[in-house]
C-alpha positions as CSV (number, residue, x, y, z in Angstrom):
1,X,52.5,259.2,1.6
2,X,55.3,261.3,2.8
3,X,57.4,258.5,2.2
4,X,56.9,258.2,-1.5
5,X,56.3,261.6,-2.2
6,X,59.8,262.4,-0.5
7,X,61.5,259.6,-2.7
8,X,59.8,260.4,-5.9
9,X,59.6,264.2,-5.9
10,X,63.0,264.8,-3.3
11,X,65.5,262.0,-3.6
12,X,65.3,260.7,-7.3
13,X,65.5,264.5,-8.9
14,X,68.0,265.2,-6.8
15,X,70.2,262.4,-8.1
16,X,69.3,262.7,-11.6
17,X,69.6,266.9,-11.5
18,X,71.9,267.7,-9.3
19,X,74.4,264.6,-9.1
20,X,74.8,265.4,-5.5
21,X,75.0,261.5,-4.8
22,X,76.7,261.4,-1.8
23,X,74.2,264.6,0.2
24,X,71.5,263.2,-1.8
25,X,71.8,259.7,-0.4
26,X,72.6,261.1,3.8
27,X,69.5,262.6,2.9
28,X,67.6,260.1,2.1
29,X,68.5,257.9,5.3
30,X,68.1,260.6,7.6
31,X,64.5,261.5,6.3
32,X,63.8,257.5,6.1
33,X,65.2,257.4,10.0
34,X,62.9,260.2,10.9
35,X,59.6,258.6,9.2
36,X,60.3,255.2,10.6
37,X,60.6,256.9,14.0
38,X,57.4,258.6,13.1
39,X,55.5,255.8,12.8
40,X,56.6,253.9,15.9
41,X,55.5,256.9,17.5
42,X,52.4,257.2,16.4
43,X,51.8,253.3,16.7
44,X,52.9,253.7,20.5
45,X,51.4,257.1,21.7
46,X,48.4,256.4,18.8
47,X,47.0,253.8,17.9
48,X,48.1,251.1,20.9
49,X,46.5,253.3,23.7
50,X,43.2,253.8,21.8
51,X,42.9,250.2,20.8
52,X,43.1,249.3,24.5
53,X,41.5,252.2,25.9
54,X,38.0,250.4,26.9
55,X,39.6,247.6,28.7
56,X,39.5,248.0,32.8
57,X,42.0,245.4,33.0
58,X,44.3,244.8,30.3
59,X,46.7,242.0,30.5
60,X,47.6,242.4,26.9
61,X,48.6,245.8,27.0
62,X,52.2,246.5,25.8
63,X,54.8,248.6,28.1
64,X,55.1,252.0,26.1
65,X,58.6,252.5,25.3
66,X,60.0,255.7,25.6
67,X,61.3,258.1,22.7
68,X,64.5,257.4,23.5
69,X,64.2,253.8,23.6
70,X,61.6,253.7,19.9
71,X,64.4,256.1,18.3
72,X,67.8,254.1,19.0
73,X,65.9,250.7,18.2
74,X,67.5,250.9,15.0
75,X,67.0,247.0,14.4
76,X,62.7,247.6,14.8
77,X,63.0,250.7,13.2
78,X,64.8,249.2,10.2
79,X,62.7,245.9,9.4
80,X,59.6,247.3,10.6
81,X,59.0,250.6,9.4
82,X,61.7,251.5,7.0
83,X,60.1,248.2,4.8
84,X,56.3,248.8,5.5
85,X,56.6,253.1,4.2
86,X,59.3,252.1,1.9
87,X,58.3,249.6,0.3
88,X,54.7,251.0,-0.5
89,X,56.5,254.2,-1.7
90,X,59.2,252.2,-3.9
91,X,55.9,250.8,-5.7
92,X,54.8,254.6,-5.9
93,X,57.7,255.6,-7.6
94,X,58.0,252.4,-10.2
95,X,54.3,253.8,-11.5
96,X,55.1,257.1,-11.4
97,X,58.6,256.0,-13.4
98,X,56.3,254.5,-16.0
99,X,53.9,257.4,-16.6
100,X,56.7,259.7,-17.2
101,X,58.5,257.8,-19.2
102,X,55.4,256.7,-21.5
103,X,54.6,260.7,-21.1
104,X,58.4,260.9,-22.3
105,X,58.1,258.9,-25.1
106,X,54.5,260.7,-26.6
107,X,56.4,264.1,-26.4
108,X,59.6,262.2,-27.9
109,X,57.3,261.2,-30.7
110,X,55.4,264.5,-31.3
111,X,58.7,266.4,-31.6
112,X,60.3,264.3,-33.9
113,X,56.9,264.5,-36.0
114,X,57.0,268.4,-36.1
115,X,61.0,268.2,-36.9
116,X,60.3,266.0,-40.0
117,X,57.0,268.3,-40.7
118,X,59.5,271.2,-40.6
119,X,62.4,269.7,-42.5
120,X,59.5,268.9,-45.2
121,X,58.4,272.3,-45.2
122,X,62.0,274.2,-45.7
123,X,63.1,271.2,-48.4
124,X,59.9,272.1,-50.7
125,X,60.1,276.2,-50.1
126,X,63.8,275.6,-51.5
127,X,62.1,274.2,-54.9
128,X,59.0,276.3,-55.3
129,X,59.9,280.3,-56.2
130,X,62.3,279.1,-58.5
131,X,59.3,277.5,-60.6
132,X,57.0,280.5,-60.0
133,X,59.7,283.6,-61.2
134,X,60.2,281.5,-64.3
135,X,56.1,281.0,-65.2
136,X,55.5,284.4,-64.0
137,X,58.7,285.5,-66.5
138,X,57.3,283.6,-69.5
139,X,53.8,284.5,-68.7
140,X,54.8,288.2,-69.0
141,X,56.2,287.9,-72.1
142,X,53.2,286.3,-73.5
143,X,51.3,288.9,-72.5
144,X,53.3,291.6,-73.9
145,X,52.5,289.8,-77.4
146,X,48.8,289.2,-76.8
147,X,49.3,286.0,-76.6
148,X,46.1,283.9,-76.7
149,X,48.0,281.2,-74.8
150,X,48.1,284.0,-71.5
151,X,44.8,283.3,-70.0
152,X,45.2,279.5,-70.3
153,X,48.6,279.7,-68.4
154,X,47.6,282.0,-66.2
155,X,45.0,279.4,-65.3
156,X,47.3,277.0,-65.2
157,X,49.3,278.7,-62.9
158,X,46.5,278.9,-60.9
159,X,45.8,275.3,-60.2
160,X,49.4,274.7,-59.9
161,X,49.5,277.2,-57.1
162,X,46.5,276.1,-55.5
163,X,47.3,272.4,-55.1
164,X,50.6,273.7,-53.5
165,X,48.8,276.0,-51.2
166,X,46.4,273.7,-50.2
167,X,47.4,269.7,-51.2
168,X,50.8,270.4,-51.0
169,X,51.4,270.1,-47.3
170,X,48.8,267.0,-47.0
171,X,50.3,263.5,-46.4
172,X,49.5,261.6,-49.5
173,X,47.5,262.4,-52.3
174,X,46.3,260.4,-55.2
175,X,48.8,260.0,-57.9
176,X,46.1,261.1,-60.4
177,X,46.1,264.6,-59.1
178,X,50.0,264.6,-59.0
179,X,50.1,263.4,-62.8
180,X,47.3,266.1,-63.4
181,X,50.0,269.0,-61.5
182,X,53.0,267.4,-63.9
183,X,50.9,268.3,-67.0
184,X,49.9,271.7,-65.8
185,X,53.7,272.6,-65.1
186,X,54.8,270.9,-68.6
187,X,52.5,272.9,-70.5
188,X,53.8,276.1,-68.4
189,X,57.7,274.9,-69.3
190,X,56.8,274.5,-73.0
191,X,55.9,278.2,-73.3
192,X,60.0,278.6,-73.0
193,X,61.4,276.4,-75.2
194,X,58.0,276.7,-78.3
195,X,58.8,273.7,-80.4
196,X,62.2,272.9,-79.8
197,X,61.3,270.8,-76.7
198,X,60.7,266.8,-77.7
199,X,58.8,265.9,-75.1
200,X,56.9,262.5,-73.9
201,X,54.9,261.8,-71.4
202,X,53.9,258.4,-70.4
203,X,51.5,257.2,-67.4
204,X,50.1,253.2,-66.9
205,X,48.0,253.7,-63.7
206,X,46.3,250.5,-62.7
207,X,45.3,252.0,-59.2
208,X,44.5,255.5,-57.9
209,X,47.2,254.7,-55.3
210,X,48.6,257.5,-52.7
211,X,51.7,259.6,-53.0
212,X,53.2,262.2,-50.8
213,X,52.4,264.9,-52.2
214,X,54.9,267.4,-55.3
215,X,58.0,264.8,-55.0
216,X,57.1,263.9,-58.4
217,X,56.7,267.5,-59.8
218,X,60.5,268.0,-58.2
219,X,61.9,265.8,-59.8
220,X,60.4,267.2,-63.4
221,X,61.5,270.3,-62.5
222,X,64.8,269.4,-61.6
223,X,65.1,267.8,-65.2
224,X,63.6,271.2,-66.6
225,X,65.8,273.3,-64.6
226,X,69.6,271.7,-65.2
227,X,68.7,269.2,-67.6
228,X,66.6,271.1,-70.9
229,X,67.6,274.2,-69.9
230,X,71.0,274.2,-70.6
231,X,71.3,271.5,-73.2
232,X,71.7,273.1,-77.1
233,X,69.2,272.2,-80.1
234,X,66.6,270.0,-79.3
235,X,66.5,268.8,-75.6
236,X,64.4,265.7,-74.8
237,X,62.9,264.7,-71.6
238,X,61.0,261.3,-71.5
239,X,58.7,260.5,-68.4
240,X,57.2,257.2,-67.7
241,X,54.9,256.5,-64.4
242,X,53.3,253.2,-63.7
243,X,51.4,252.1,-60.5
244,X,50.0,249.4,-59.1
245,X,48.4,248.3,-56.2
246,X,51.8,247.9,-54.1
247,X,54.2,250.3,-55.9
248,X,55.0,253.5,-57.8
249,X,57.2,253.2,-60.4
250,X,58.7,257.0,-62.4
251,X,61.5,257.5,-64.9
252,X,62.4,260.4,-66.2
253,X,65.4,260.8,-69.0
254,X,67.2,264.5,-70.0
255,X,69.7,265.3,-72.3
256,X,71.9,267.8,-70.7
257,X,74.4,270.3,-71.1
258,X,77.8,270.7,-70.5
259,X,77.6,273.2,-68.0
260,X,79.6,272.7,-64.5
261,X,77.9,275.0,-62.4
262,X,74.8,273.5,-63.5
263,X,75.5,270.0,-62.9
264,X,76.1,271.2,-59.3
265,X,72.9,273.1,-58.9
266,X,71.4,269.9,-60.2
267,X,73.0,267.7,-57.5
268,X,71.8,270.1,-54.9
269,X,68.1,269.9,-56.5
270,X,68.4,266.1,-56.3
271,X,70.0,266.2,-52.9
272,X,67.0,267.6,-51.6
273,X,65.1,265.9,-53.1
274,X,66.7,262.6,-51.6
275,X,66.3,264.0,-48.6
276,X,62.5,264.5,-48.6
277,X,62.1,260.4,-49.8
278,X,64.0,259.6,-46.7
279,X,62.0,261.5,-44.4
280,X,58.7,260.2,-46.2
281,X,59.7,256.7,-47.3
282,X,62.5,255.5,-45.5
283,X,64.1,252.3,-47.0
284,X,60.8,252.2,-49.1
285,X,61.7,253.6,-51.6
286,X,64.8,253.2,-54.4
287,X,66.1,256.4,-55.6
288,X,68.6,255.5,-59.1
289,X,70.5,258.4,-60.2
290,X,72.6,258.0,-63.6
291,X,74.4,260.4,-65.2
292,X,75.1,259.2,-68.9
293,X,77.4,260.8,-71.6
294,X,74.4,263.3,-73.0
295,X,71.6,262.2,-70.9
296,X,70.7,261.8,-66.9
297,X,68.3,259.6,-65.7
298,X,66.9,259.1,-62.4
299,X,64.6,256.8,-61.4
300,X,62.0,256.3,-58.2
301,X,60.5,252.9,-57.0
302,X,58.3,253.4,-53.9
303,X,57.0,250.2,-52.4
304,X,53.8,250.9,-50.9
């Protein structure tokens, strides 16, 4: 026990913390000399006397060597006792290597899940106010006409802020309730643009399947925000979504303006955006960005 508790708890920290290899390792030897000396001594002034301690005449009694001769009997001392604590405590220390690297890799894993958790977190919070001043904007002006549309966007609003509050930070949902968010948040972006907007808005969902939950709402308001917005006349957005058992398939098509700054802002939306599929889908998923002469398309496939 000494043994491996020395090597596992003395030697092996030191090396790894301290890089002292050289003291580390005169260390070690000296202790290992010490404990090997030990143990002859207690094997000759022990265990040997009380083994033959009820014999009157003992032929097979061993001489008892003296301290000086058990501790410069390096050769005994070496292949005896130095293998039988050492080796024991060398087996100690392999489990005890395992555990903490197994414990290593379960804290490894944890951490990484709470970085990607948090990275989620701060990507989405950079998307959502921007959405809510803009309602909250349009919703304020309605009001100040008596609009009878208020109360259904304030309700509107609601459920859009609920299912961030409380969907938003699950890991999947069904794409139902996602498609049911898009057209709460379309009817809230119409109020801006009255009829101007040309707006479709197709879905082919063959199975409920699960989605991480508001990437699909940031990439319609990314089309909203630096697409519609800034184009003149008539802007159009088209949206297509189609899923199957095995795959979820969106397009979405804006016209767009001519505006530098915006295109840049919409490159940082997208950015993000990017980012979040890669820490949710890895090489699953196909993210096709296209900016044409008066339209930009972009495009998700996730394999599922």
């Amino acid at each position: 026990m000494p043994a491996a508790y020395f090597l596992s708890y003395v030697t092996i920290p030191q090396l790894l913390y301290t890089k002292k290899y050289f003291l580390t390792i005169l260390f070690f030897f000296i202790f290992a000399y010490l404990i090997s000396v030990a143990s002859r001594v207690i094997i000759i002034y022990g265990a040997e006397p009380f083994q033959f301690e009820h014999h009157i005449v003992c032929f097979e009694c061993p001489e008892q060597e003296s301290l000086m001769e058990i501790s410069t009997d390096l050769y005994k001392l070496f292949k005896v006792y130095f293998y039988e604590n050492f080796s024991i405590a060398f087996l100690f220390l392999a489990l005890k290597l395992l555990l903490m690297q197994n414990e290593i890799q379960k804290k490894t894993l944890s951490l990484e899940k709470d970085k990607v958790k948090n990275e989620l977190k701060q990507l989405k919070a950079q998307l959502n106010p921007h959405f809510l001043f803009n309602t909250l904007n349009n919703i304020y002006a309605l009001s100040l006409k008596n609009s009878p549309k208020t109360s259904d966007s304030i309700g509107r609003l609601s459920a859009i802020l609920d299912y961030i509050l409380y969907r938003g930070n699950s890991i999947s949902v069904p794409i139902k309730q996602e498609i049911d968010l898009l057209k709460d948040y379309i009817e809230l972006e119409k109020l801006r643009y009255n009829d101007r907007l040309i707006l479709n808005f197709n879905t082919r969902i063959t199975s409920n399947v699960m989605i991480a939950p508001l990437i699909l709402i940031s990439l319609v308001e990314n089309a909203f925000k630096h697409g519609a917005g800034s184009a003149i006349g008539n802007p159009e957005i088209h949206i297509s979504i189609a899923s199957t058992e095995h795959s979820i398939m969106f397009e979405i098509i804006n016209t767009t303006g001519h505006n530098k700054t915006n295109s840049k802002l919409e490159k940082i939306g997208l950015d993000n955006i990017s980012k979040q599929l890669d820490l949710l889908y890895g090489s699953d998923h196909v993210l096709t960005i296209k900016r044409m002469e008066n339209q930009f398309l972009v495009k998700l496939d996730i394999n599922l």
